[in-house]
C-alpha positions in Angstrom: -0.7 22.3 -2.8 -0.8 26.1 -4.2 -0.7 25.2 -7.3 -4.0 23.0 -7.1 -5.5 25.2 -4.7 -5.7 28.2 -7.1 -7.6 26.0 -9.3 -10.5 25.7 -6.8 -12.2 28.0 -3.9 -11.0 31.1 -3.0 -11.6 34.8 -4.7 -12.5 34.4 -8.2 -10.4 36.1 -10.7 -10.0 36.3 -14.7 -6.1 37.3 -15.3 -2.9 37.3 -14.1 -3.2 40.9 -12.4 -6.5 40.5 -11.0 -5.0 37.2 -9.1 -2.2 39.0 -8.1 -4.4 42.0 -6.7 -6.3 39.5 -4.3 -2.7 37.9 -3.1 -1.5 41.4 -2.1 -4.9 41.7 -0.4 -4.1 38.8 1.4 -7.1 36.8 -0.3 -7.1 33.4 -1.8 -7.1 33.8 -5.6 -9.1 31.1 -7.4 -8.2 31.2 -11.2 -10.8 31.0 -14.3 -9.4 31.2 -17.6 -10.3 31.8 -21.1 -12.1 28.6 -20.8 -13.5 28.5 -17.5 -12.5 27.1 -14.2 -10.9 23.5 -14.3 -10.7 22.6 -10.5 -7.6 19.7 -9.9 -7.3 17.2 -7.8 -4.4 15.8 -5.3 -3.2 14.3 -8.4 -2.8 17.8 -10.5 -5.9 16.8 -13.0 -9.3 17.4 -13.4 -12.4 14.9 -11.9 -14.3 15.6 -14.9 -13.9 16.4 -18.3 -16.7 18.4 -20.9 -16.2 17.1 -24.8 -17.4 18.3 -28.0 -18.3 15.8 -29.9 -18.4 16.7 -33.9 -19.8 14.5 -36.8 -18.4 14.8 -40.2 -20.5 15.7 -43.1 -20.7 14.4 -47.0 -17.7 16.9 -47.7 -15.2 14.8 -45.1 -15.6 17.8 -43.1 -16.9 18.2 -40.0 -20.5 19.8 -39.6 -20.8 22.5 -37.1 -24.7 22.3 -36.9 -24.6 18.4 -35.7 -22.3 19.3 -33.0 -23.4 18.1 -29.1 -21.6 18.2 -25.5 -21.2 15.7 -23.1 -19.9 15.5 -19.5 -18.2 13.1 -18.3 -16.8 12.1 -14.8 -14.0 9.7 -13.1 -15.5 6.6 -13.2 -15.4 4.6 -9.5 -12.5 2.0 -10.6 -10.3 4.5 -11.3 -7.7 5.3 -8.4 -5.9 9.0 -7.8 -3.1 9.5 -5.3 -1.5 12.2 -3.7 2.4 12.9 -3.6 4.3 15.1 -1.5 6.7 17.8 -3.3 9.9 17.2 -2.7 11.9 19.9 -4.9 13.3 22.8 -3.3 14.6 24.9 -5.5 16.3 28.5 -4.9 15.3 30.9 -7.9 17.1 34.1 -9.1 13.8 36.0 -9.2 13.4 35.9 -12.9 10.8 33.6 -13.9 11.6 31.5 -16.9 8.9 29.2 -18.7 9.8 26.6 -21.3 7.6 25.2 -23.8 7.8 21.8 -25.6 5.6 22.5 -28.5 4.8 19.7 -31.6 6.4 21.6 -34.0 7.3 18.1 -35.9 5.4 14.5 -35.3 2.1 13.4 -35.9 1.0 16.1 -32.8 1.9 18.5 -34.9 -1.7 19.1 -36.0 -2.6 20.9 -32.3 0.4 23.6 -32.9 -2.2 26.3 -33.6 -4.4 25.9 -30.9 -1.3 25.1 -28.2 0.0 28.1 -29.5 -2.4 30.7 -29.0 -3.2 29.5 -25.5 0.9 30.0 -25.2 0.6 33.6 -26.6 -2.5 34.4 -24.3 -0.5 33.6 -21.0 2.3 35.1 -22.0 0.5 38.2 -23.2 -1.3 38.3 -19.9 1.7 37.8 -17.7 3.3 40.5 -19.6 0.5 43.4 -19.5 0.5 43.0 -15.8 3.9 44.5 -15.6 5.8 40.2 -15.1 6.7 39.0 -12.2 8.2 40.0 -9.3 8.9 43.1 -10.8 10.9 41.6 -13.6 10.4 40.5 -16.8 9.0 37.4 -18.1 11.3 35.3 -19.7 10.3 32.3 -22.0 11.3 30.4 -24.8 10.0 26.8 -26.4 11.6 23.7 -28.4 10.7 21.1 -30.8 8.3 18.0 -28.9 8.7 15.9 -31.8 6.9 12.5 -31.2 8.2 9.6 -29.5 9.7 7.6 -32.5 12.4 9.7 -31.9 14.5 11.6 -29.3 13.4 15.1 -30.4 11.3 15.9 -27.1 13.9 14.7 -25.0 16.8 16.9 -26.9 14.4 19.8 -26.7 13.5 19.3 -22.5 17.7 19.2 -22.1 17.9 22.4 -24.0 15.3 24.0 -22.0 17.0 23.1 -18.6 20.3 24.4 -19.9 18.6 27.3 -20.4 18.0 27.7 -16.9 14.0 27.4 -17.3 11.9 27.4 -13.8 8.6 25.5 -15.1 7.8 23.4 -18.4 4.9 23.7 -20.7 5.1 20.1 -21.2 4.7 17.8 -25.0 1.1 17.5 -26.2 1.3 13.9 -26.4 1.5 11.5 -23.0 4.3 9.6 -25.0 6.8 12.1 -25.2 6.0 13.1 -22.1 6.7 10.1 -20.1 10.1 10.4 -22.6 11.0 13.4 -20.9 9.1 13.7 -17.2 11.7 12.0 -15.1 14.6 14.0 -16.2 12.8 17.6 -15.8 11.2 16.6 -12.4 14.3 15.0 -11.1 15.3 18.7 -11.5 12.9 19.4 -9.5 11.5 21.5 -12.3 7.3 21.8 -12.4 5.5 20.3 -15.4 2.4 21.7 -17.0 0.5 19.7 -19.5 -2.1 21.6 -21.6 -3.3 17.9 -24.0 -1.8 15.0 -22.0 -4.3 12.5 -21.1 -2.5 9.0 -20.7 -3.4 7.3 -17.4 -0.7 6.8 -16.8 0.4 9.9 -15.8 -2.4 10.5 -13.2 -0.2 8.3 -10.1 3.0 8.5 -12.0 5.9 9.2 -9.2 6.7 12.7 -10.2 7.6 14.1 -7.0 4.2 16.1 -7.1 5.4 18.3 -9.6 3.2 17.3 -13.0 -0.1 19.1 -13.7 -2.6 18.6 -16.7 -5.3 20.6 -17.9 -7.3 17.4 -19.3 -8.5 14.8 -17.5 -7.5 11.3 -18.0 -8.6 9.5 -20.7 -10.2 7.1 -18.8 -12.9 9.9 -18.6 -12.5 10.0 -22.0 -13.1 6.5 -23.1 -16.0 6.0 -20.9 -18.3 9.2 -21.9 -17.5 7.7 -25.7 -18.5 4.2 -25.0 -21.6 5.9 -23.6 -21.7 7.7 -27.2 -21.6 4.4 -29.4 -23.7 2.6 -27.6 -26.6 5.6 -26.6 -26.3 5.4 -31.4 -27.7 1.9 -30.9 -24.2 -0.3 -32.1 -24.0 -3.5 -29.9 -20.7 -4.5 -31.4 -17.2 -3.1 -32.1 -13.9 -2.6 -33.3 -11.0 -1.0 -32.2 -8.0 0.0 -34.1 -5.6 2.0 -31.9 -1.6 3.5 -31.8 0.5 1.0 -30.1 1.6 4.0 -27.6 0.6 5.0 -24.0 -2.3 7.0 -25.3 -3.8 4.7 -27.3 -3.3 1.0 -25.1 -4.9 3.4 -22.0 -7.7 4.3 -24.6 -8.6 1.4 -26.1 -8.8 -0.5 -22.6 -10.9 1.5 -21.0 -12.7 1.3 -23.6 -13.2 -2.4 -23.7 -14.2 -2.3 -20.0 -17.1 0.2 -20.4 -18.4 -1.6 -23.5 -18.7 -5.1 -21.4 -20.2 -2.8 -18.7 -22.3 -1.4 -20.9 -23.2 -4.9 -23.0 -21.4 -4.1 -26.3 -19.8 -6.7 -27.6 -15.9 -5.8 -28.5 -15.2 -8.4 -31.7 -11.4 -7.4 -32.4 -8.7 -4.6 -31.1 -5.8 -4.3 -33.7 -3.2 -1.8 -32.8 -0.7 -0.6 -35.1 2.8 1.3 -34.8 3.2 4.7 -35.2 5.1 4.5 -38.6 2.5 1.9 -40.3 1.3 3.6 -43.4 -0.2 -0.1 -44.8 -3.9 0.0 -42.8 -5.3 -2.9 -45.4 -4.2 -6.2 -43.5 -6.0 -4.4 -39.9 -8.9 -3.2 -42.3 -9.6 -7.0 -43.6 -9.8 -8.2 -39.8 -12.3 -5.7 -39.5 -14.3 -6.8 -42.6 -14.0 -10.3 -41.5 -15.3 -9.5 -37.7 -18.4 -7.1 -39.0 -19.1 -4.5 -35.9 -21.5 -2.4 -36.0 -19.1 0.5 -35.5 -15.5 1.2 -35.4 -13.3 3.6 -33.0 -10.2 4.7 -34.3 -7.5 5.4 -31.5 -5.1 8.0 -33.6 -4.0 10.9 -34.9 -3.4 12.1 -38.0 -2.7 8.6 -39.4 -6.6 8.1 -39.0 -6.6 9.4 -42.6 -5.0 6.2 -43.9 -6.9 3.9 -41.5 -10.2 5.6 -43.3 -8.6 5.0 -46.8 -8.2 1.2 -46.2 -11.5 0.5 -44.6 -13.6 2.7 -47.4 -11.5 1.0 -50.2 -12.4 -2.6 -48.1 -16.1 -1.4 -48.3 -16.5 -0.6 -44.4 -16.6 2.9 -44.5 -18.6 5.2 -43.4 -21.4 4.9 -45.8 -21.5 1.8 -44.0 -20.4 1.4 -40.6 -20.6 4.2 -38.0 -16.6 5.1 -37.0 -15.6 6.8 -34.6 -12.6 9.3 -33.3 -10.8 10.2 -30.2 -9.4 13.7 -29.4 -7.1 12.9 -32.0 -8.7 13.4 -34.7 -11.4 16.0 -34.0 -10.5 18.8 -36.9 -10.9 19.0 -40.5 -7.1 18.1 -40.8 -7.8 13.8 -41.3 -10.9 15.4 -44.0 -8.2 17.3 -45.6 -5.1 14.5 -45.6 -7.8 12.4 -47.0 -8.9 14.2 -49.5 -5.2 14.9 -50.5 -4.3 10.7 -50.6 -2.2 10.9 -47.4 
């Protein structure tokens, strides 16, 4: 309840000390960070969701000047619940955060970026003196991806070390690896990239929060996208994970909604590195566009489609959130 309240009404405030200064006043802080406000809802995640959509240029790079921005909003089939908090923990009054960071896995390409954010809290936390009157404590571990057990090594070593709160994986996958053990600790999550639907009426005692909104947001404000370009038919090649099966069928219920005709879904594992037997279904089925559901493995999805001859000099293809930096241009360009 707090911890969703802060993120709507109340005093406006910018940092860490400015909220704290309306608390002793005996106000109701209302946080805005570096990016603005991001009100939740009972479930601990936005309504809504802004998105940048970018368009790569003849270099494989993306093109700053054909950039737009689109809102998007929960769409009325989609149900959010409430669950009461049932932890009730007794703390030592030092606050200690974790962080599972992808330092390793195909995430690995958001580091810089989760980072930063990580350093700015921190940094803010700090200059106001901690908390309590004590100093911050914090530490992170290796998310990995979910072919592995990496996340869920580094969430154990992050509750051994006593940690009050977790900055939790990038990706939904590890995520659901690791939820149930760290809430069953009664241990608060914080997402800052997972978007799996998942997670939005997942039993976690009330005690995960996300700063992005479902991808069923997502998928929807993108369907709006390929088909406002004038494509009445599709193809969908998506990651056999949580984030990519929640993606890619949403997706397929806004294109019938919307009258676009979805010819063939083909989703791959997350160690396939041969795209070319997905890429011939593709030729075969002829859509007018193509969404790719994927991270940095969108690279070698793009190889096998331009050397099939449905590239992008002929086809319009499209990204997710996964794939919206220069890094697929770059692995491209490279071979990988």
């Amino acid at each position: 309840k707090e911890i969703t309240g802060v993120t709507r009404d109340g005093t406006e405030c910018e940092s860490f000390a400015a909220c704290l200064a309306v608390i002793r006043e005996g106000g109701d802080p209302s946080y805005v960070g570096a990016t603005g406000r991001r009100p939740l809802n009972e479930a601990g995640e936005p309504d809504t969701g802004n998105y940048q959509v970018e368009t790569f240029g003849a270099n494989d790079r993306i093109d700053p000047t054909k950039r737009t921005f689109r809102k998007g909003s929960r769409p009325d089939t989609m149900t959010v619940t409430s669950q009461p908090i049932t932890a009730n923990l007794q703390g030592d009054g030092v606050l200690r955060i974790g962080a599972l960071q992808p330092k390793t896995g195909r995430a690995k390409i958001y580091l810089p970026a989760v980072s930063a954010g990580w350093e700015l809290a921190l940094a803010d936390i700090k200059a106001a003196g901690g908390v309590l009157g004590q100093p911050l404590e914090h530490r992170t571990a290796d998310a990995g991806d979910a072919s592995d057990d990496t996340g869920v090594r580094g969430a154990r070593a992050l509750l051994a070390d006593g940690v009050d709160v977790v900055i939790a994986a990038n990706s939904s996958a590890v995520t659901l690896q690791v939820i149930d053990e760290i809430v069953n600790a009664g241990i608060p999550i914080f997402s800052p990239l997972n978007t799996a639907p998942v997670l939005t009426n997942y039993a976690d005692h009330g005690l995960y929060f996300r700063n992005l909104p479902s991808d069923l947001i997502q998928a929807d404000t993108l369907a709006h996208v390929i088909a406002e370009r004038g494509n009445r038919s599709v193809s969908i090649v998506a990651l056999d994970d949580v984030y990519g099966n929640g993606l890619a069928e949403q997706l397929a219920k806004s294109f019938e909604t919307l009258g676009v005709t979805l010819l063939t879904t083909d989703f791959y594992g997350g160690a396939t590195s041969d795209f070319f037997p997905i890429a011939r279904r593709v030729v075969a089925a002829d859509p007018d566009a193509i969404v790719l559901v994927s991270f940095s493995e969108a690279s070698r999805a793009l190889r096998a489609l331009v050397v099939s001859g449905i590239g992008p000099r002929r086809k319009q293809i499209f990204g997710t959130d996964g794939t919206t930096n220069n890094t697929i241009g770059e692995l491209f360009d490279a071979g990988g």
